[in-house]
C-alpha positions in Angstrom: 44.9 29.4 135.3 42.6 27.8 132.9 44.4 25.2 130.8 43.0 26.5 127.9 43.6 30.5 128.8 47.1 28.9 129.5 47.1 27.4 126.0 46.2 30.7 124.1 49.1 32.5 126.0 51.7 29.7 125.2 50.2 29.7 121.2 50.2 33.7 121.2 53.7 33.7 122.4 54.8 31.5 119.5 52.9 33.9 117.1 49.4 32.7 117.1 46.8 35.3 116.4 43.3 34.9 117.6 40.8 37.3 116.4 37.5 37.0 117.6 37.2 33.0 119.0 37.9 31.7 121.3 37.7 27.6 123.4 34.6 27.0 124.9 33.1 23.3 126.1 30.3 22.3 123.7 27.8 20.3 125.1 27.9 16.8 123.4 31.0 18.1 121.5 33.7 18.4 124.0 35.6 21.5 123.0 35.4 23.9 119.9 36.2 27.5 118.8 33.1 29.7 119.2 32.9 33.2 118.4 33.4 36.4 120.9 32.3 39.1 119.0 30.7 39.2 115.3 32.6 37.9 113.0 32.3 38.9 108.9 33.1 36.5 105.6 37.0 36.9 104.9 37.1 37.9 108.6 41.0 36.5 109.8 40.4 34.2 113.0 43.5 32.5 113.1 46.8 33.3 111.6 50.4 31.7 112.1 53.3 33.6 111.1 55.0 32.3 108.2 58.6 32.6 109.7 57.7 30.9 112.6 56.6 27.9 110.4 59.8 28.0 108.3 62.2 29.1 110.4 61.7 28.1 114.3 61.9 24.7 115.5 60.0 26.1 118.5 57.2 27.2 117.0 53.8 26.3 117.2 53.5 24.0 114.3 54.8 20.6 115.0 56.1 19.1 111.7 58.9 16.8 110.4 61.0 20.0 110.6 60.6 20.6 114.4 61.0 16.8 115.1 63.8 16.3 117.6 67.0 15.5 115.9 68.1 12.4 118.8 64.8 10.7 117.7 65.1 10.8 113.9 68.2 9.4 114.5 66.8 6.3 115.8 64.8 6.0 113.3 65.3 4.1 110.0 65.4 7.1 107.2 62.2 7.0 105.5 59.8 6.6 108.6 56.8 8.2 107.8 56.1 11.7 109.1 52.9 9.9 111.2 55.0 7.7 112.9 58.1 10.5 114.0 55.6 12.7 115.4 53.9 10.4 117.4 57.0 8.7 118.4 58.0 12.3 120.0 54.8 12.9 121.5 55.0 9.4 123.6 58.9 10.8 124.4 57.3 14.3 125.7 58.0 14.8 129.4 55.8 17.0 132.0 58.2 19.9 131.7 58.2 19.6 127.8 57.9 23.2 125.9 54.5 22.1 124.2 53.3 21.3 127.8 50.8 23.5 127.7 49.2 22.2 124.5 49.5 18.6 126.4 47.3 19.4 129.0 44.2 20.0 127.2 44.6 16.7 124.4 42.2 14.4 124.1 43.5 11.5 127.3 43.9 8.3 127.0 40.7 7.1 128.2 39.3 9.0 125.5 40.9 7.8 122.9 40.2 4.5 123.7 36.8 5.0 123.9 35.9 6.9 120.8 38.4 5.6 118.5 37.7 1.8 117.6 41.6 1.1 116.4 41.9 1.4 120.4 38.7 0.0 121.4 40.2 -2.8 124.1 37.5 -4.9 123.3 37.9 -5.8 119.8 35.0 -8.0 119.2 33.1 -5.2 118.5 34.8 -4.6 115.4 32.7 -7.4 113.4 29.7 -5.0 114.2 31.2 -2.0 112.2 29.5 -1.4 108.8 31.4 -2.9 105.8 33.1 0.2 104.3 34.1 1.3 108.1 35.7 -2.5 108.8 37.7 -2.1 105.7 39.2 1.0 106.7 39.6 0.3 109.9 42.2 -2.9 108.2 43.8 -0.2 106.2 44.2 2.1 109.1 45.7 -1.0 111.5 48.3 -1.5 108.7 49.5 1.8 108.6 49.8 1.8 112.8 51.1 -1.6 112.4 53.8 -0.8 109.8 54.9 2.3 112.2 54.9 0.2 115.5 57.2 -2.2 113.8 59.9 0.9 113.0 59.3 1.9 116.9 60.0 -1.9 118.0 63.4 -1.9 116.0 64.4 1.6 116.9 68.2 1.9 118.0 65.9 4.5 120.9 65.7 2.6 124.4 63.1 4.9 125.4 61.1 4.4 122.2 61.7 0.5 122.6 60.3 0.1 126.6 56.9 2.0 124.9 54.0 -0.6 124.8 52.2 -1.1 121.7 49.2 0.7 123.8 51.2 3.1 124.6 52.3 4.2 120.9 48.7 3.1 119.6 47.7 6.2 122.0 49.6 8.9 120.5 49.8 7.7 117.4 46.1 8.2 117.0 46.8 11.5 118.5 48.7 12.5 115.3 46.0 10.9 113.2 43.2 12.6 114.4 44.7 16.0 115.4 47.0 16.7 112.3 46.3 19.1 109.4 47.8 18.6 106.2 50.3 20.7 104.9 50.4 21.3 101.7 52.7 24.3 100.2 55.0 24.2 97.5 57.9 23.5 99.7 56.4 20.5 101.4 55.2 19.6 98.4 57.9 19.3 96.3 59.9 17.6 99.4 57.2 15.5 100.8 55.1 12.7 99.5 51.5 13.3 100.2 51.1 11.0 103.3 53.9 12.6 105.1 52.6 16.4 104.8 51.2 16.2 108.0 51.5 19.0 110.6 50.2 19.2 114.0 48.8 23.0 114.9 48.1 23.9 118.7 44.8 25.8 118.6 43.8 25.1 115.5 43.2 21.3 116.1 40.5 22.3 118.4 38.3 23.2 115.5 35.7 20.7 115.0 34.6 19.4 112.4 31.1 20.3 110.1 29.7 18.4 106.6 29.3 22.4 105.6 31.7 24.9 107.2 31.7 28.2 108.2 35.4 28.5 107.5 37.9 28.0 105.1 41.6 26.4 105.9 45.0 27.3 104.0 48.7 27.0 104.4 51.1 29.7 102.2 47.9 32.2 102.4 48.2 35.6 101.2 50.3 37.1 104.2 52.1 33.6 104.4 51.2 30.8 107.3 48.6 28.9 108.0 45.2 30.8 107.8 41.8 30.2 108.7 39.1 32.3 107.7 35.5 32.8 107.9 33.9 31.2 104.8 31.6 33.4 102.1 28.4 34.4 102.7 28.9 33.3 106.5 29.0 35.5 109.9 28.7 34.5 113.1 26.7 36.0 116.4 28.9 36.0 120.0 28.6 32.3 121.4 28.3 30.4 118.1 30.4 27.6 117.1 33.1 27.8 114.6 34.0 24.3 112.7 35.9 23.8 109.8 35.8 20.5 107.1 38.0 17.9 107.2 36.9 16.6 104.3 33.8 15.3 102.3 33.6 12.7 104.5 30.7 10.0 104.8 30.1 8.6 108.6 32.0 5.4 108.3 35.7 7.5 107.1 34.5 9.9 110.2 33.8 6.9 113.0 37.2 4.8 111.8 39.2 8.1 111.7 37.5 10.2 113.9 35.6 8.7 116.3 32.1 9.9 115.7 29.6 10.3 113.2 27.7 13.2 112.6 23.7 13.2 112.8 23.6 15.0 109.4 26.0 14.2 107.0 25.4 15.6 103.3 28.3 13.6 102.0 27.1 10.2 104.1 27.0 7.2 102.3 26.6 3.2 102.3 28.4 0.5 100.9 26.5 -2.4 99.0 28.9 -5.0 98.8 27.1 -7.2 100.9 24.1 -6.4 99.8 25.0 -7.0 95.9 28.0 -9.0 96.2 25.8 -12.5 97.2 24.0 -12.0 94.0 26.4 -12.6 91.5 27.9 -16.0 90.3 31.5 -16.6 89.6 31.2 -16.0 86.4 29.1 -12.6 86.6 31.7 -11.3 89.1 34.9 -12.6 86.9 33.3 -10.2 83.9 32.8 -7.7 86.4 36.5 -8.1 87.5 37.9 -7.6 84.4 36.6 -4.4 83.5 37.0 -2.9 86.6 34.0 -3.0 88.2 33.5 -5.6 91.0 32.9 -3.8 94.3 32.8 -0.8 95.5 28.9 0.1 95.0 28.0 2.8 97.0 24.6 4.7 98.1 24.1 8.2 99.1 20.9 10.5 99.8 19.9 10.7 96.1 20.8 7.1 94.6 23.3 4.2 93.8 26.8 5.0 92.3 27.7 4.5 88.5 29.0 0.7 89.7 26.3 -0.6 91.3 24.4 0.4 87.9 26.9 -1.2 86.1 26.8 -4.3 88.4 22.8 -4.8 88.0 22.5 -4.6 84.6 24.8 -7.3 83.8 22.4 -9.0 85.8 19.7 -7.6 83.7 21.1 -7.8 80.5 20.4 -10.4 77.9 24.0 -11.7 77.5 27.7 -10.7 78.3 27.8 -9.3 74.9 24.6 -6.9 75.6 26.0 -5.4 78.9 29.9 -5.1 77.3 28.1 -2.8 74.6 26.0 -0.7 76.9 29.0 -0.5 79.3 31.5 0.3 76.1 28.9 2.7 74.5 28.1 4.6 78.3 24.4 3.7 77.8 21.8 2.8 80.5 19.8 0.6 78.2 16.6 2.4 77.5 13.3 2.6 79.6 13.3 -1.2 79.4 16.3 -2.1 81.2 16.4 0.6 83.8 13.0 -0.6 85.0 14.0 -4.2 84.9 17.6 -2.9 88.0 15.2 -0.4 89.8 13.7 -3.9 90.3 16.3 -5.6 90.9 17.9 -3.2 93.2 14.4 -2.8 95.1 14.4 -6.4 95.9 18.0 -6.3 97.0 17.8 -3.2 99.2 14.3 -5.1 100.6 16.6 -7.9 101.5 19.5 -5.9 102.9 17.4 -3.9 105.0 16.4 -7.3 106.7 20.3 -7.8 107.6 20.6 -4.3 108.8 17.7 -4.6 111.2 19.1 -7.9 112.8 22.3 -6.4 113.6 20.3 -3.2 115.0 18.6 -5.5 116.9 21.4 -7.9 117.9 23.6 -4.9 118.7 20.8 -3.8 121.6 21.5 -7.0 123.7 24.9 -6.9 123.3 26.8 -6.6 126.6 30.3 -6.1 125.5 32.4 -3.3 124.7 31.4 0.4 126.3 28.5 1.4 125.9 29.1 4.4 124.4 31.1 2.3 121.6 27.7 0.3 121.4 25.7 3.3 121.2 27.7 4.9 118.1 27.2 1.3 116.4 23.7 1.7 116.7 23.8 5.0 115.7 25.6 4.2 112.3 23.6 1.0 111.8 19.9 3.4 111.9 21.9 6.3 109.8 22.2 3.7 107.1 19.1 2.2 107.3 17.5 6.0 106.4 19.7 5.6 103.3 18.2 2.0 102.5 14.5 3.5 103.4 15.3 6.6 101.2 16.4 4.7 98.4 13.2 2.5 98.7 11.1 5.1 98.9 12.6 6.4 95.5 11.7 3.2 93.8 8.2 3.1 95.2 7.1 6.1 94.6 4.5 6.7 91.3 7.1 7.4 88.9 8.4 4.1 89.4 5.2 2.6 89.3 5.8 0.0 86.6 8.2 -2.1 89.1 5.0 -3.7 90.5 3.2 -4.2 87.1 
């Protein structure tokens, strides 16, 4: 049998409803959920049964609740949800009840591939953009913090794993998890630690603007996905779901890809703005709140960076503290004086971006697939940079070349 026809018939036993998808491969995608018939806004696709959620420790949702008691006992109380259900995936054996649901995850070789936590050659971490090297840090800390609760585990089992090993399937649980928020998990669980993994469901990919719509404790209880407002969908069509307004950088760190059009993509300007202010500018802009952090989307630069250039632009500390104080942008004046400034700095940041486009194409480590998705990231937010530019240039901004 198929190992995904297989899958559906181990879910549907445990209570999972399909109506109308089904798991197809998706060229360049891997798998997804496409349609089998016509499907209607509101339409149910997927439902769950609430008892079996609650109430089953063999049911399809794998949670803190369904958690083998033998391996929460090796484990210090208060080891996050992330690192339990990864730890129980790594203890899984080939005759396991979720076996079915094993068969078809992402493999190793995969997830070292895609996912640059696991890339083995980590040199090519320098080349990540800045806001996806910072939370890639945050993310190692978080795998690191688990790891060390495996290493000290009272669980031989758990203790002969190799840090690859756990790195695997922890990543499993990162990427494959939904979070599960209802009020009892809610008023038992901290947010980090709602996490749920859902057979089925996790094969859903994922889309900036989806044509579904995702809820636990829906109307009829469970976990529910529906087909979004205004949406329907013709036999053969993919089905996606959000996991989040997400720019490219969150997606490539946390996912492992980036998606060619992203309405919620963005770039970070910290090395762009951050060279251009002295100590003293960036101890003012530390006190108030605002050093770092500038951002820049498809339409223009975040509150901060505005913040950031017009202390550069204003007459004195005192000027900028009352224009920051009263929420003003300064009048005509001043906003040509930053759209100057931040031409001339998005001139000389797109020179950096370009070298490391071009340094990345004569690069020989890594995979090259890990090379390509640099590259990728690296051109996505050079359109931003050439966007933004455009902006600036264009006639109503005229006066920046008087």
């Amino acid at each position: 049998m198929d190992p995904y026809d297989e899958l559906l018939h181990w879910a549907q036993d445990r209570g999972v409803e399909l109506h109308g998808v089904a798991p197809r491969a998706i060229p360049g995608r891997g798998v997804g959920l496409i349609a089998t018939k016509p499907l209607k806004a509101s339409s149910n696709i997927l439902l769950i049964a609430n008892e079996l959620i609650m109430h089953i420790p063999n049911s399809a949702l794998r949670s803190i609740a369904t958690v083998r008691p033998r391996i929460k006992k090796t484990l210090p109380e208060g080891t996050k949800v992330h690192a339990l259900l990864a730890a129980e995936l790594a203890l899984d054996k080939p005759t396991s009840k979720h076996a079915p649901w094993n068969a078809v995850i992402p493999s190793r070789e995969d997830v070292t591939s895609s996912l640059p936590l696991a890339w083995p050659d980590s040199r090519l971490h320098a080349y990540l953009p800045p806001k996806a090297r910072t939370l890639l840090k945050q993310q190692s800390a978080k795998f690191e913090r688990d790891w060390a609760v495996v290493t000290d585990s009272d669980s031989p089992a758990l203790r002969h794993l190799t840090r690859d090993e756990y790195l695997y399937f922890w990543l499993l649980v990162n990427t494959r998890t939904f979070y599960h928020e209802t009020p009892r998990t809610k008023q038992r669980l901290a947010h980090d630690d709602r996490m749920a993994l859902q057979p089925v469901a996790d094969l859903f990919n994922h889309a900036d603007e989806p044509g579904c719509d995702v809820a636990f404790g829906a109307p009829g209880g469970g976990f529910e996905v529906t087909v979004g407002e205004g949406r329907n969908f013709q036999p053969g069509e993919e089905l996606c779901i959000c996991y989040g307004r997400h720019g490219n950088d969150f997606l490539l760190v946390e996912y492992g890809f980036v998606l060619q059009k992203n309405r919620w993509d963005e770039a970070s300007l910290d090395d762009a703005l951050l060279p251009e202010l002295g100590p003293e500018e960036r101890e003012t802009l530390d006190d108030r709140g605002f050093l770092g952090g500038y951002v820049l989307d498809a339409e223009t630069v975040c509150y901060r960076t505005q913040v950031a250039l017009r202390l550069l632009c204003a007459m004195s500390v005192e000027e900028w503290g009352r224009l920051v104080d009263e929420g003003e942008d300064g009048g005509e004046k001043m906003q040509e004086k930053t759209d100057r400034l931040l031409l001339k700095i998005l001139r000389k940041y797109r020179e950096t971006v370009q070298r490391t486009i071009e340094e990345l194409g004569s690069l020989d480590i890594g995979e090259q697939c890990q090379r390509d998705v640099l590259m990728t990231r690296w051109k996505q937010i050079q359109v931003l940079i050439d966007r933004a530019t455009e902006r600036l240039e264009a006639p109503s901004h005229m006066n920046i070349h008087a």
